[in-house]
Every structure is written in structure tokens, then in C-alpha cells.
BALOBA-1460 file (C-alpha; in Angstrom, 3 decimals):
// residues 144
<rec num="1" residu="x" x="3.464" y="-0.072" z="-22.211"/>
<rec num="2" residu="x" x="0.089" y="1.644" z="-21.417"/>
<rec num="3" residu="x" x="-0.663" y="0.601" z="-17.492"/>
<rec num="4" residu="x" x="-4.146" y="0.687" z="-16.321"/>
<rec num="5" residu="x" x="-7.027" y="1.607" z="-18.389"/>
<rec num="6" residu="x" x="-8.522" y="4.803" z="-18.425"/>
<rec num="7" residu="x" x="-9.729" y="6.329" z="-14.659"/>
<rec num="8" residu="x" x="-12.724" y="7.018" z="-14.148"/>
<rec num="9" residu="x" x="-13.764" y="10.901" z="-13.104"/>
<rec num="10" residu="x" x="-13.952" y="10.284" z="-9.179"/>
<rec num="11" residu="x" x="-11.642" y="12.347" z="-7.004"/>
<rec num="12" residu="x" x="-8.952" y="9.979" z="-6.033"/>
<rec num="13" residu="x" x="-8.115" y="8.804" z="-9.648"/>
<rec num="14" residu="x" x="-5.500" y="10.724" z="-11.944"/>
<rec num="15" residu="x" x="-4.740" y="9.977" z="-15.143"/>
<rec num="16" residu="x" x="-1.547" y="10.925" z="-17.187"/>
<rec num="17" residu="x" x="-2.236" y="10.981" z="-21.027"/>
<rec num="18" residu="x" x="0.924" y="11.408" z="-23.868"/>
<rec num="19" residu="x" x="2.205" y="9.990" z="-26.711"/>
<rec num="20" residu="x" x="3.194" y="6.165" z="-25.346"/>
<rec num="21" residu="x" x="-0.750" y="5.943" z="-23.940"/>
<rec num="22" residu="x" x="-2.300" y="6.642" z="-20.392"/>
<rec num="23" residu="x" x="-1.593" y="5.820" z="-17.039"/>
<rec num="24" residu="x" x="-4.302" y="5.795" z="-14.158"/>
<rec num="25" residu="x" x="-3.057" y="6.401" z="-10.281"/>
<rec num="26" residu="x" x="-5.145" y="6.340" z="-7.159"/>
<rec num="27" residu="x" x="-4.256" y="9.290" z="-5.602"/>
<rec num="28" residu="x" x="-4.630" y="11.430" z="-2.133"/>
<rec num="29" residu="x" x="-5.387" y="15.257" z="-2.486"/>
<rec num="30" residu="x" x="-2.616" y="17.618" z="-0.939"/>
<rec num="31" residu="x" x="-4.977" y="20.964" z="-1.455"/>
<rec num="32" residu="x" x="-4.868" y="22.528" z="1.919"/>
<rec num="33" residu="x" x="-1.189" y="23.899" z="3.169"/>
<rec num="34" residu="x" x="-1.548" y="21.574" z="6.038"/>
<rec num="35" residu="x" x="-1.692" y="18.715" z="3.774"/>
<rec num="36" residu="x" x="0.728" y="19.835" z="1.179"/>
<rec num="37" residu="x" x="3.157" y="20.382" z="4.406"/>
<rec num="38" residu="x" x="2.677" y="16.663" z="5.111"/>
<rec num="39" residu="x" x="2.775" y="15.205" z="2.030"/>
<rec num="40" residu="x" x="4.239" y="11.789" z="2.140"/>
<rec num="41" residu="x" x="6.220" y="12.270" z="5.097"/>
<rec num="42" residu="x" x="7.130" y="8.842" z="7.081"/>
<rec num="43" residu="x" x="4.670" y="6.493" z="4.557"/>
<rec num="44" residu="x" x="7.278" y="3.725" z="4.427"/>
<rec num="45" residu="x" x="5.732" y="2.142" z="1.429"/>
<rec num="46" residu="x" x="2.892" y="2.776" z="-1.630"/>
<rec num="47" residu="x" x="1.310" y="0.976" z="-3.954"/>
<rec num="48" residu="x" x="2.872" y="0.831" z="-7.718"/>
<rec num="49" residu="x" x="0.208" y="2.679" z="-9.258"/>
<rec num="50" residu="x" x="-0.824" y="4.888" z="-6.317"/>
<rec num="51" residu="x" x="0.637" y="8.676" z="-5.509"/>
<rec num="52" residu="x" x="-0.141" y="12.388" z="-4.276"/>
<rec num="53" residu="x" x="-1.556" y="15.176" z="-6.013"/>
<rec num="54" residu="x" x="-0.778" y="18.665" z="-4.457"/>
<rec num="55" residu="x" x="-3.114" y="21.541" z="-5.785"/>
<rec num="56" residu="x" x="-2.320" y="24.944" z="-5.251"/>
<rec num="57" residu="x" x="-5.086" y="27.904" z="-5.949"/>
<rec num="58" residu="x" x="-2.513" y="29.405" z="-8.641"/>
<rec num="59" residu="x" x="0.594" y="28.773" z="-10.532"/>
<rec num="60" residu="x" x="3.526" y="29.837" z="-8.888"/>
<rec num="61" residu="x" x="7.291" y="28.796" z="-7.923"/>
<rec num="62" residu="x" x="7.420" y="25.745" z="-5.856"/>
<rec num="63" residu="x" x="10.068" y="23.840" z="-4.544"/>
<rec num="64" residu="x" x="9.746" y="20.619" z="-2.552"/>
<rec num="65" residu="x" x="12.039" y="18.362" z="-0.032"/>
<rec num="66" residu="x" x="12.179" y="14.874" z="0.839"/>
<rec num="67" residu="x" x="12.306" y="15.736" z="4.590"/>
<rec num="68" residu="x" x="11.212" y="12.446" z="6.692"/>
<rec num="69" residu="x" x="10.066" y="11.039" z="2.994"/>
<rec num="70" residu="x" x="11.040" y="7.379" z="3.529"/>
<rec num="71" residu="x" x="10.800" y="6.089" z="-0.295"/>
<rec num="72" residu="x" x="12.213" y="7.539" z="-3.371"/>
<rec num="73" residu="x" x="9.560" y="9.904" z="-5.694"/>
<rec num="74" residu="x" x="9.392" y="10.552" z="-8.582"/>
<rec num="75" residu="x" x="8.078" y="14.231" z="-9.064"/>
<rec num="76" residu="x" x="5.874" y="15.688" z="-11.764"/>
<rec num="77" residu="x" x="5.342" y="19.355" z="-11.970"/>
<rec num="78" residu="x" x="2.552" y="20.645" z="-13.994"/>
<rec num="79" residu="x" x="0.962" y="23.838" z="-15.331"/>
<rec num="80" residu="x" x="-2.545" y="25.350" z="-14.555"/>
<rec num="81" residu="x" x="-3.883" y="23.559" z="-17.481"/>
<rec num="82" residu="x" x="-1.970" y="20.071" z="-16.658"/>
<rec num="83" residu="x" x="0.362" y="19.835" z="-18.795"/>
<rec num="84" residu="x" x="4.011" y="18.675" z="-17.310"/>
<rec num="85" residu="x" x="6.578" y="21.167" z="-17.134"/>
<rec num="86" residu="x" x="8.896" y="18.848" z="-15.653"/>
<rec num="87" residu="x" x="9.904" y="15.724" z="-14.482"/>
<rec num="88" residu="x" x="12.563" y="15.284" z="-10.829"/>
<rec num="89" residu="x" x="13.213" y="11.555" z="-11.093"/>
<rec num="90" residu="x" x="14.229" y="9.184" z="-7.971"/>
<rec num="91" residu="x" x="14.221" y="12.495" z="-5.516"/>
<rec num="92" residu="x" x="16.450" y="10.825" z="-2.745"/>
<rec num="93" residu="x" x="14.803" y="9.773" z="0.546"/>
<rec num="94" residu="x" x="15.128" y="11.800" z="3.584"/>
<rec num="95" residu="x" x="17.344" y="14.751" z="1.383"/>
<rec num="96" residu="x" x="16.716" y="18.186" z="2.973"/>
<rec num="97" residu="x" x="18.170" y="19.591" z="-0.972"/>
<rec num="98" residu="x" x="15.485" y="21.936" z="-2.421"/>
<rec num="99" residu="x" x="13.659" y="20.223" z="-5.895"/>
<rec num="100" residu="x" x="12.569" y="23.598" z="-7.692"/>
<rec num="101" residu="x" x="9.886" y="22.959" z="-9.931"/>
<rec num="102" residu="x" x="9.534" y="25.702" z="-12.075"/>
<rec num="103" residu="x" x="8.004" y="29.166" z="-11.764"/>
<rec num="104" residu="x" x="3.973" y="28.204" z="-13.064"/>
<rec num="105" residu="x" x="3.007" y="25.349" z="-11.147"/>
<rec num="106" residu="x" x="-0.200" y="24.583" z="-10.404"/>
<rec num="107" residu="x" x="-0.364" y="20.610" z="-9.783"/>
<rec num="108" residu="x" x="2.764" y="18.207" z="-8.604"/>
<rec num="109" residu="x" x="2.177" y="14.677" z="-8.523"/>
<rec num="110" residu="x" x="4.228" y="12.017" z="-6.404"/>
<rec num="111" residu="x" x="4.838" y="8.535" z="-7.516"/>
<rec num="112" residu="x" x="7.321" y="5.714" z="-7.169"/>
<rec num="113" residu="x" x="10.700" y="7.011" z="-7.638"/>
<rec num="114" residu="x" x="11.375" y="5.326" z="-11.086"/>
<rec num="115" residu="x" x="7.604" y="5.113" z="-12.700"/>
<rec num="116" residu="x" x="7.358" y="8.139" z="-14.686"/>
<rec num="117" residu="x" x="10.336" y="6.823" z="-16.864"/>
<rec num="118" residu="x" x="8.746" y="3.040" z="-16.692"/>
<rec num="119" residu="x" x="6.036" y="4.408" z="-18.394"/>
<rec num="120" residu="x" x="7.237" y="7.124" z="-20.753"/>
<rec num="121" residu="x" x="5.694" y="10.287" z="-18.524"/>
<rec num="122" residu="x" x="7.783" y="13.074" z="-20.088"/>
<rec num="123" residu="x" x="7.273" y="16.970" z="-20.113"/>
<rec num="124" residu="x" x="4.533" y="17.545" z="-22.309"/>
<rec num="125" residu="x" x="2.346" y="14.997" z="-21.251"/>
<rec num="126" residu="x" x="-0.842" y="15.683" z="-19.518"/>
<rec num="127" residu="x" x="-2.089" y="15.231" z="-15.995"/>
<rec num="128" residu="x" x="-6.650" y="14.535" z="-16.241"/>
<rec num="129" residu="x" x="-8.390" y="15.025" z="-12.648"/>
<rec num="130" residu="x" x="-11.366" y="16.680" z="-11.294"/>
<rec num="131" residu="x" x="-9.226" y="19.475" z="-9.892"/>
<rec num="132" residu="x" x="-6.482" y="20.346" z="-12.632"/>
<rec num="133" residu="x" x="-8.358" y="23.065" z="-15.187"/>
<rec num="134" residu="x" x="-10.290" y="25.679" z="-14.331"/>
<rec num="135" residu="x" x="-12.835" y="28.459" z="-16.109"/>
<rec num="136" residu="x" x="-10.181" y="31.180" z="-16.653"/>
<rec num="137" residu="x" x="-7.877" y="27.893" z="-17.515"/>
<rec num="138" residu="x" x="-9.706" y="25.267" z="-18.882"/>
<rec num="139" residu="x" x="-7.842" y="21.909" z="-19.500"/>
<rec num="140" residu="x" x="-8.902" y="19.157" z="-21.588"/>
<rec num="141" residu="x" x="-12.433" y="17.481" z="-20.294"/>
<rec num="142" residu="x" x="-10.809" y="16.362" z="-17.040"/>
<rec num="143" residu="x" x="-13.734" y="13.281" z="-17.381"/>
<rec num="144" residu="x" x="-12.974" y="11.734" z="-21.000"/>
């Protein structure tokens, strides 16, 4: 049930670690509001093991929409330190309903509506990437 082997410590690879194994995903960084604004807005279609990673400078209450989002998401929302909080499943394209997220979020990752259950992603799981961690919050070695 693992799917891909582990990623490599290069910006645009993220890799989800929990009980069942790891996952790698290619992903684009959402770290600037423009980009986190964007998000995956009108991409018709993405690769199986590809997705988004939006960063925020602190944790704090989010809440995302699937506004002119064309393919169902699945939608991981994780702590300063990476690990998931929780888990919206198959968020609904083109639904204007507000996904909260939880007060402490740091990181949310995007991915094919349906994944995170294909693979076993569950709250408690961690999210590994250059970005996620910091001095004041260090996460695992981001790299191993």
C-alpha cells in the first residue's frame, strides 16, 4: 500500500509518513497570498501523485473553498510541526461552502479527491518538506 518511494529533499517533493508507510507527491508551493488565493483554481486535471502545498508564516484558522476548482480535493490540514490535524475528503468541485480547517494550521496540502483514504493518510500522520518545521518549531529532519 506504500506508493512511491521516499522523496528526495528538493522543493517540489512532499512526503507523507504514518503508520501504513510513505507517500511522495510532486508538489507546487502556495506561500505567497497571491498564490494561496489561486490555488488550483480552473486546473481541469492533475497527476495521481501530484498536489499543492500552501504555507502560511504561522498557525492560524483557515478555511478554504472550491471556488472555480474543477476536480474534487482531497484536503490535508497540518500543524506547524506537520503533523495532520485533519483530513476534508472529496471537497466538491466548484462549492462556494467554507472547509474550516482547524484553528493551528500551518501547511494544507491538495490532492486527488479520494487519495488520502487510498493510501491510509489519516490525522496523525506527518507531512516531510523543506518548508514545514521551523527553529522555534522544529519537525522531524524534513530530508530523511
Amino acid at each position: 500500500m506504500v506508493a512511491a518511494g521516499s522523496a528526495a529533499c528538493a522543493p517540489d517533493r512532499l512526503t507523507v509518513r504514518g503508520d501504513w508507510g510513505q507517500a511522495s507527491f510532486k508538489v507546487a508551493v502556495a506561500d505567497e497570498a497571491a498564490e494561496r488565493a489561486q490555488g488550483l483554481m480552473n486546473v481541469p486535471e492533475m497527476p495521481r501523485m501530484a498536489g499543492m502545498l500552501f504555507v502560511y508564516e504561522t498557525p492560524q484558522p483557515v478555511s478554504f473553498w472550491m471556488r472555480n476548482t474543477l476536480i474534487p480535493l482531497d484536503m490535508i490540514f497540518a500543524e506547524a510541526d506537520g503533523t495532520i490535524a485533519s483530513i476534508h475528503a472529496r471537497a466538491t468541485p466548484l462549492d462556494e461552502t467554507p472547509i474550516p480547517g482547524g484553528d493551528d494550521i500551518q501547511y494544507v496540502l491538495e490532492i486527488n479527491g479520494g487519495m488520502a483514504a487510498r493510501l491510509g493518510i489519516a490525522p496523525g500522520d506527518t507531512l516531510r518538506h523543506p518548508d514545514i518545521g521551523s527553529e522555534e518549531v522544529p519537525a522531524a529532519d524534513p530530508c530523511d
